[in-house]
N, C-alpha and C positions, 0 to 999 in steps of 0.2 A: 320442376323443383322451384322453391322459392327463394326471393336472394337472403345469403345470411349475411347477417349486418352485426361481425365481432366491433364491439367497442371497448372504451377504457382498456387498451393496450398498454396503458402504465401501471395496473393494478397488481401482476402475480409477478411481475418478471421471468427471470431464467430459472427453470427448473429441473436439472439436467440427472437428477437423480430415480425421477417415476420415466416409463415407460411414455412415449410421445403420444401415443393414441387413446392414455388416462390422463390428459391435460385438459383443460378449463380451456375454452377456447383463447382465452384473451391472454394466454400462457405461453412461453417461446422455449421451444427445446434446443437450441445454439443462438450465442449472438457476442458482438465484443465490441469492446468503445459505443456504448450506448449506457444512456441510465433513464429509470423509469419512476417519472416523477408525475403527479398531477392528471394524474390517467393518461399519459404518452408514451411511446417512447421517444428519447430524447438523445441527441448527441452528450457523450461524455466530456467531463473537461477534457483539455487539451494540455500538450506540453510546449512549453512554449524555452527558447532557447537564451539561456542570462548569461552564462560565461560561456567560454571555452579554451581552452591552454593545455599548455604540452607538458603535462606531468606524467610519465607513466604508470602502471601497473595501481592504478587509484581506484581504493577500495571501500572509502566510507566518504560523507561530507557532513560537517555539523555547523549550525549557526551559533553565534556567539552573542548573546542577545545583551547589547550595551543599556549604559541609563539615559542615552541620549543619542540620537542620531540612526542609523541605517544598522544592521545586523551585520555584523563581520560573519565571512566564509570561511571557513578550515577545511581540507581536505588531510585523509592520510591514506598512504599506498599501503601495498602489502610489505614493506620491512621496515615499517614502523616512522617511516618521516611523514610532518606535517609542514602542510604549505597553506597560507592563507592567497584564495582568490583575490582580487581586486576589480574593483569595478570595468576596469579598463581589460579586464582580462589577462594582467601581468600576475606573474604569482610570485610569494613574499618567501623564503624558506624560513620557519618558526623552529624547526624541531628542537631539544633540547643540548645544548650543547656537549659535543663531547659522544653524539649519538654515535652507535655500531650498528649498522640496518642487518638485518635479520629475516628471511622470509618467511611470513608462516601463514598460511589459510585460515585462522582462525579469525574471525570479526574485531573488528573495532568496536566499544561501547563507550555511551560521553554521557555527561551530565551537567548542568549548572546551578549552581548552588552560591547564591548573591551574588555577589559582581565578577566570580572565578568558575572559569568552565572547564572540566576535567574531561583526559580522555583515555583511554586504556586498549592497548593491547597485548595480550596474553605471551606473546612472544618478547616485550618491556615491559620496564614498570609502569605505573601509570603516572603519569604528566597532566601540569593545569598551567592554563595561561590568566594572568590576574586583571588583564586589560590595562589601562591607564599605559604609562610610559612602556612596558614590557614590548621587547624585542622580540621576543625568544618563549618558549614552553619552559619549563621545570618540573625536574621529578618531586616527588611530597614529600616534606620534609617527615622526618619520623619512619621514613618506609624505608626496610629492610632492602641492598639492593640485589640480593639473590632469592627475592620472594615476586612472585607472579599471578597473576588472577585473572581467569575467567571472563567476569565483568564488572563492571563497577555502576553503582547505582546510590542517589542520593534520597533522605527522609529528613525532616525536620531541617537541623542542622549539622547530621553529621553523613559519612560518606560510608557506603556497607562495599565490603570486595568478596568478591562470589568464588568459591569453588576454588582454593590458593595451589600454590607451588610452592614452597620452601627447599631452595634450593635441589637435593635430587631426590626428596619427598613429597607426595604429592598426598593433598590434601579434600579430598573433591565434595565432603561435605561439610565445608569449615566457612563461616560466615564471620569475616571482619569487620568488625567496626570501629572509625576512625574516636577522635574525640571532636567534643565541639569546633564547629569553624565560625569564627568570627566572621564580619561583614566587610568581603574583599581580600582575605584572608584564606590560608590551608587552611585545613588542620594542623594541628602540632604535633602531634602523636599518633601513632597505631598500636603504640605495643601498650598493652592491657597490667602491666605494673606501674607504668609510672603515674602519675598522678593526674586525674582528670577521668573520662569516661568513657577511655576506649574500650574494646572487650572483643574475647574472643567465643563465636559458639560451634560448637560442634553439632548438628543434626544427624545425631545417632539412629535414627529410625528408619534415615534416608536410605530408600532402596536401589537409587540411580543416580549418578551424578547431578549436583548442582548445575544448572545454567543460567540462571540472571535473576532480575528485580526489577519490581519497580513501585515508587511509592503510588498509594493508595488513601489520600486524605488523612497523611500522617502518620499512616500504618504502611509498614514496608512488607510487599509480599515479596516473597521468593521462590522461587521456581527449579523444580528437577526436573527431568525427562519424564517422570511418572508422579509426582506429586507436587505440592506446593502448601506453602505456609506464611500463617500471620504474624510478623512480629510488633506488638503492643506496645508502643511506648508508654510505659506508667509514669515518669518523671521520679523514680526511687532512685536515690544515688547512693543507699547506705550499701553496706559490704561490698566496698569499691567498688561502684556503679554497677555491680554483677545483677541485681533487677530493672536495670535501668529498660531495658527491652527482653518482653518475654515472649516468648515463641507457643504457638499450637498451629496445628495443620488447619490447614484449610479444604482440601484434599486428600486422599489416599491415593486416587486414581487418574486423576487428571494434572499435567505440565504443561511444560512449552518444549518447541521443538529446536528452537534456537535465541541466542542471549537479545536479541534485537526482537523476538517474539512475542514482546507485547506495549499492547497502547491503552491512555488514557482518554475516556470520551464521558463526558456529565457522571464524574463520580462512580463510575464502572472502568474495571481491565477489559477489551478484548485482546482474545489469546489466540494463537498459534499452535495446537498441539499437538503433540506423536500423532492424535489418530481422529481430532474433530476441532472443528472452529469455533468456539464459545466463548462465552462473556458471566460475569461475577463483579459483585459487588461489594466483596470481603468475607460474604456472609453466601450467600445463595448464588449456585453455578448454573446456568442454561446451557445448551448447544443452539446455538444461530442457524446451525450449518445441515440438523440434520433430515431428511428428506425434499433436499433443494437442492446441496451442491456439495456434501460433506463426504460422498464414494465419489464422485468425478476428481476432487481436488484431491484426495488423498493416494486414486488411483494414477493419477496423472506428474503428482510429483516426485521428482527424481531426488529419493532419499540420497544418495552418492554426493547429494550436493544441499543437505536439508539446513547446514548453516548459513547458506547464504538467506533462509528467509528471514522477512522480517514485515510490520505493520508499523502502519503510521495511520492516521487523523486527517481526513479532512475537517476543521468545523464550521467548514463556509455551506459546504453541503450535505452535512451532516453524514459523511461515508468513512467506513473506517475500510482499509485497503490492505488486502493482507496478499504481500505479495511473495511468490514464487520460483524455483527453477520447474519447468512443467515438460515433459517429453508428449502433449499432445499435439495433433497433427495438424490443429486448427491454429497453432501458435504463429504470427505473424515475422516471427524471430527467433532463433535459438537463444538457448542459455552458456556462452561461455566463462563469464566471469560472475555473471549475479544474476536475477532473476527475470525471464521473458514473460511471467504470465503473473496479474492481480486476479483475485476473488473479493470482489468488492462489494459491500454491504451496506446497504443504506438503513440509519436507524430512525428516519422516518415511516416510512413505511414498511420495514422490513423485508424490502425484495434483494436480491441477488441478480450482480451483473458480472461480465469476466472483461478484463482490460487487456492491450498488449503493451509490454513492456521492453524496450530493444535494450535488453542485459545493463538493467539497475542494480546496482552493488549496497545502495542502500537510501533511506528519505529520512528528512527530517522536517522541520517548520523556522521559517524566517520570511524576513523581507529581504528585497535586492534593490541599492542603490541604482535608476535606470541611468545607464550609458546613454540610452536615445535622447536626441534634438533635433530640431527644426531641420538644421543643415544636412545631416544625417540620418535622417528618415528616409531612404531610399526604396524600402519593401512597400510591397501590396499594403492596400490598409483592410484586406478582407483577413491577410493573416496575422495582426499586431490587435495585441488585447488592450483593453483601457482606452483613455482619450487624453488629449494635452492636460487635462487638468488631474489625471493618475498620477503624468509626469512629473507634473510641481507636489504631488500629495509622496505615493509610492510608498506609503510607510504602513497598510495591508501586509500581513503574514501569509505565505501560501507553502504548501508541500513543497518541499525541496528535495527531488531526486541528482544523483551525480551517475554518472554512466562512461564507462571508457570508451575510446573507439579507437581505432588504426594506430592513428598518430598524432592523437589527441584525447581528453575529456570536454565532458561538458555538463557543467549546473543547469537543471531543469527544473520549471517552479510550474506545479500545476495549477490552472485557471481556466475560467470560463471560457467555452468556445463563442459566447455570443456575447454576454455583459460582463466579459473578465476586467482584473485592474491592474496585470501586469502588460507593461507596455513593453514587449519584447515579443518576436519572430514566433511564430508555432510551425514549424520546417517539418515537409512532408514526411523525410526519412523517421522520424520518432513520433506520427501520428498517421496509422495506417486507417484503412477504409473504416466505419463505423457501421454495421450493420444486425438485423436480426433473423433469425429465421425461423421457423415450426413446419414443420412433418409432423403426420398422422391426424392430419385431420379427416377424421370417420365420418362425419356430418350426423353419430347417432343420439347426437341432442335434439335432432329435430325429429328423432325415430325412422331413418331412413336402414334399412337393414343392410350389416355388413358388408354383405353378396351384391352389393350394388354397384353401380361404377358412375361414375359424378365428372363431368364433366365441367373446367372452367369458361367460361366465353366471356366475363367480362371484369374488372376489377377496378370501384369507383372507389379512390384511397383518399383518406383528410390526412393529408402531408399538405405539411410549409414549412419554408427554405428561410431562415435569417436571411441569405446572400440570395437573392430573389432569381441570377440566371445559372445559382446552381442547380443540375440534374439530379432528380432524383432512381435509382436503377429498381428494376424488378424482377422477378422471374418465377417462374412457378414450375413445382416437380411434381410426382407423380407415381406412383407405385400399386401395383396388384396386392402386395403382400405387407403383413403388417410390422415385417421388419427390414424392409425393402428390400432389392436398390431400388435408389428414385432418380427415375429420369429427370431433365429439368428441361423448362426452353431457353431463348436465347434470351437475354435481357434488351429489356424494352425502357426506353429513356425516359423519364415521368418529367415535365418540367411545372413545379406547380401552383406559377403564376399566369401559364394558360394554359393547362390540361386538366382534364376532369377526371378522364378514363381511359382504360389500358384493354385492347380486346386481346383474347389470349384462345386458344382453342387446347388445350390440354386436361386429361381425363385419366382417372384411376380408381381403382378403391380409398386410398389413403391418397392427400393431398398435399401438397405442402406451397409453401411461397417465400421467399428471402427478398426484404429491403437493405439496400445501400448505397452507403453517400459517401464519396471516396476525399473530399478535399475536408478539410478541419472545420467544419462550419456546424452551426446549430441546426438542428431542423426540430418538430414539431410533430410526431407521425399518432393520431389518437385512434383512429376506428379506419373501418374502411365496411364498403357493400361486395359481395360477391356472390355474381350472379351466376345460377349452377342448374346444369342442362341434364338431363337424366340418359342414361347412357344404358338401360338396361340392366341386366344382371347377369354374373358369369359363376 
């Protein structure tokens, strides 16, 4: 047989929804912590460790984007208190005085809206801290305090509250909206008589409960479980502001699956929904998700727990992360408090990759003042992102995940495993091995007939290593049948600043082979030669 030489191993990515033995060769049927860029596969960002402190039962975290200086931290547990991190990793209590904590599973949602960042949980009312001098959170002025909502989400200048409460009336397709907010300022008002442009709408058509919002270039969409809508600002304030925003669907059939289920990326939502992963532009809805990874992800997640997901943004590398609680078997982590598994999307090239996530509660976008110096630089420098002159810069935005543990939390900012700019720790426990793998390779691209049996004997791979005496691992499997099981061998060490080649002696009808690289480090994997012995036919 002749050797096959798959190349551009960054071109199709994870495809996990076709059948492995109708794959493209250069196509991978399982893989995680990798992303596929530039025709390779590549290590994914990493996470790397900014705070950690002893708050417990911490369920959301949000940045608080000032007009000057580093991004304040907020975190809020589940009964409603919020504590701002510190650089040093002491924590501030903010919550708003006078607080009664309360347990409830329902999500935290936030927003900022000029120099005041609001945040809401449905078990309180919702609170905004104004920055400058403020101590402490406060509830909105104007807000009812036996009325409760859903979530809360900002447009233009005013503040919309999703899906209400009214004290032991419940409200679920009722859309608030606040009146103007000044700059650094609430709003004044909620209630829709007094004077100014608050308003209340009912979505009488809605078939499912409201779940969130988010604006959309001034347009606020809104989201049910099963539908979603455009609300229009036209600027009409006559018959007391009642045109000021007008509603039409955008949907019949498509939502979000939880109030944190959607992000903003170049003038597009990607969404989260009941039953596919798609993207929309106000106007025109696609599915991203479907014949790649949209029956894995939906089979895979554990609806018992479908409010903990939620999506965030990269825009350094263009991925939008839509993350999970997942009961598949491949998961590096369970899901106890938030979610162990991302479906992460690249909108350069549109491949799909899968991340592990050890129980994220939720992400959002900031910078982190770095704690690190000279004196205190104690770690590896294979695992510390940036270089001394991050350190004196540091004012880069990156994903902000928060994640509970034992007997602590910890703020995690995600960044490059090779040319990242946060200068902080990427600690093994929260960056598992990075690997790819494909089963069912037929070799019937070359017209070798099914019935044959193929033998591997040798495997000439283009991998390279950022961190030059890290190992690269391999292993190759092996099956009669085209939905196996597949045997594998034993992994074989690749080092590949002096190895070429890997001889293997392993043989099947369907073939398969798994790379991975266990420490946080970048590598480079584009093609490889595979040299293939004929074995007869069975």
């Amino acid at each position: 047989m002749p050797i096959i030489p798959p190349r551009a191993l960054g071109d199709k990515g994870l495809v996990l929804d076709v059948p492995d033995f109708e794959l493209e060769p250069n196509a991978f049927s399982n893989g995680s912590n990798v992303r596929f860029r530039d025709g390779a596969v590549r290590r994914a960002s990493v996470l790397r460790q900014t705070r950690h402190f002893a708050v417990p039962n911490v369920r959301a975290a949000w940045g608080y984007a000032q007009a000057t200086g580093y991004d304040r931290v907020f975190v809020g547990d589940d009964a409603g208190r919020v504590y701002e991190v510190n650089a040093d990793s002491s924590t501030t209590y903010r919550s708003i005085s006078g607080l009664v904590p309360a347990s409830d599973p329902q999500p935290w949602t936030w927003a900022q809206l000029g120099d005041v960042v609001y945040a809401n949980k449905p078990s309180h009312v919702p609170i905004y801290f104004p920055g400058g001098p403020a101590t402490e959170y406060a509830t909105l002025p104007g807000w009812d305090a036996t009325h409760r909502a859903r979530a809360l989400a900002v447009s233009r200048d005013q503040l919309f509250a999703i899906n209400l409460t009214k004290g032991l009336a419940t409200f679920p397709n009722l859309v608030a909206i606040s009146d103007y907010a000044l700059f650094g300022q609430p709003p004044a008002t909620w209630n829709p008589t007094d004077p100014g442009v608050a308003n209340e709408i009912t979505l009488a058509g809605a078939r499912s409960p409201l779940v969130g919002g988010l604006d959309l270039d001034g347009t606020m969409i809104v989201y049910g479980e099963r539908q979603s809508w455009r609300f229009v600002w036209t600027g009409d304030t006559s018959n007391a502001a009642q045109n000021l925003w007008v509603n039409e669907p955008l949907s019949v059939d498509r939502g979000m699956i939880s109030p944190r289920g959607v992000a903003y990326l170049e003038r597009k939502h990607y969404v989260f929904g009941t039953d596919d992963l798609y993207v929309h532009d106000g106007v025109t809805i696609a599915s991203i998700a479907d014949g790649r990874v949209r029956r894995w992800v939906m089979r895979n997640l554990d609806l018992s727990k479908a409010e903990r997901c939620f999506v965030v943004v990269d825009p350094a590398s263009d991925e939008v992360i839509f993350a999970f609680p997942s009961k598949d078997g491949d998961a590096a982590y369970a899901s106890v408090h938030g979610c162990n598994r991302a479906a992460i999307y690249s909108t350069r090239n549109g491949t799909w990759t899968l991340g592990d996530l050890r129980d994220i509660v939720s992400g959002d976008y900031g910078n982190f003042n770095p704690s690190l110096i000279w004196t205190t630089a104690t770690m590896p420098w294979l695992t510390i992102g940036g270089s001394w002159g991050d350190l004196s810069d540091g004012f880069g935005r990156s994903v902000m995940f928060v994640g509970p543990r034992d007997t602590e939390a910890r703020i995690l900012a995600l960044d490059e495993a090779a040319f990242g700019r946060v200068s902080f720790n990427a600690p093994s426990d929260e960056n598992p091995p990075a690997f790819v793998e494909r089963t069912g390779y037929d070799i019937d691209e070359l017209g070798q007939p099914l019935s044959a049996y193929k033998i591997i004997s040798t495997i000439f791979p283009q991998v390279i290593v950022m961190a030059s005496m890290t190992p690269v691992r391999l292993r190759i499997g092996a099956s009669l049948y085209p939905q196996g099981p597949y045997t594998w061998s034993d992994w074989r060490t690749f080092y590949p600043a002096g190895d070429y080649r890997i001889d293997f002696n392993k043989g099947g009808r369907y073939l398969g082979l798994r790379l991975e690289v266990e420490p946080p480090v970048d590598f480079v994997f584009s093609g490889m030669d595979v040299d293939l012995k004929p074995g007869g036919r069975l």
